[in-house]
C-alpha positions in Angstrom: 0.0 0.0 0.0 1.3 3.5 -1.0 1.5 6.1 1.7 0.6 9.9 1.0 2.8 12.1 2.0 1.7 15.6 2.9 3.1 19.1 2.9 3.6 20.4 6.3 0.9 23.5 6.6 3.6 26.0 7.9 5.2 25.1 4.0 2.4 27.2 2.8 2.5 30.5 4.8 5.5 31.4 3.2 4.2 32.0 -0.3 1.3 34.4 1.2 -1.3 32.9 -0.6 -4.5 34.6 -1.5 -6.7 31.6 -2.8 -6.1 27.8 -3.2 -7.5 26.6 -6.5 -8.9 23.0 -6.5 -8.9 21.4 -9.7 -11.0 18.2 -9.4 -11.8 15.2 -12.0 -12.8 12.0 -12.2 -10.3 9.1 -11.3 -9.8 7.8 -14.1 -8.2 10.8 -15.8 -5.4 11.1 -13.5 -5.0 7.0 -13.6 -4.5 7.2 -17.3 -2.2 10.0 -17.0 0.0 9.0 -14.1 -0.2 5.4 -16.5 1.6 7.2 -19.1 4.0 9.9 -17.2 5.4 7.2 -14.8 4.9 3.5 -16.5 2.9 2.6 -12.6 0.0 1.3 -12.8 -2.6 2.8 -9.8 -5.5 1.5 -8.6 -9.1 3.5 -9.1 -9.3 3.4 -4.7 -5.4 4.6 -4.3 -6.5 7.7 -7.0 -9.8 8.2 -4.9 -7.6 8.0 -1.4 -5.1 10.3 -3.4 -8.2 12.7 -4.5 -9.5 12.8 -0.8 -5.8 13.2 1.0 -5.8 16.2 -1.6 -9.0 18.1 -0.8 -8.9 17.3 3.1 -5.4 19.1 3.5 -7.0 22.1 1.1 -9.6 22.5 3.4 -7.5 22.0 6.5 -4.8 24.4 4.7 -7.4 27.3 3.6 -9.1 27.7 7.4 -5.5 27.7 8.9 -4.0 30.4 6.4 -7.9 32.3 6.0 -8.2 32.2 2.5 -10.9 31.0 0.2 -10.6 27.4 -1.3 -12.2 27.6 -4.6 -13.3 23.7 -6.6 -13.7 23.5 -9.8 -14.4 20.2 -11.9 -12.4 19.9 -15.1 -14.2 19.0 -18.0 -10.9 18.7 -20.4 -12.4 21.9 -22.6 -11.9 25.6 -23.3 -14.5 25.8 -20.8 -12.0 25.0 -17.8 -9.9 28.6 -17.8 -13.0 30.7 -18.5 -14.7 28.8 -14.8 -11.6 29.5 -13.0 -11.0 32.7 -13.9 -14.9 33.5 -13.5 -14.8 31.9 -9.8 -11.5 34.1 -9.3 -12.8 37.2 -10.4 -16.2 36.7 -8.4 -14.2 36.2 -5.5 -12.2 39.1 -5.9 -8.8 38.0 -6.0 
């Protein structure tokens, strides 16, 4: 079984951030991917524990530093940079 390894949270207050971006998608995307980048073959559950490890510590880092977490599911389109910057700019940031 593959551990996760985490950044620590005090990592993240030196970059001052403003917003943490969450890009999400559906397991199998980043399965094939990680497939082809690093010849491994991954499990859909370790992807889905990966997926969860991720959005847990951007919750737990976004109350600790104050900022806004913002989600957005990728749907692999032009439509992806238009939502992100839509969500940023509603946000003010």
């Amino acid at each position: 079984d593959r551990t996760i390894d985490l950044l620590p949270i005090q990592f993240f207050f030196y970059f001052h951030l403003r917003a943490i971006i969450l890009l999400e998608t559906t397991p199998t995307i980043p399965l094939e991917h990680l497939n082809k980048r690093d010849k491994i073959s991954y499990s859909i559950e370790e992807i889905t524990r990966l997926a969860n490890a991720e959005r847990m510590q951007c919750k737990l880092i976004a109350t600790e530093l104050n900022i806004p977490l913002l989600r957005h599911v990728m749907q692999y389109d032009n439509t992806d940079h238009l939502a992100v910057a839509s969500k940023l700019w509603r946000s003010n940031l």
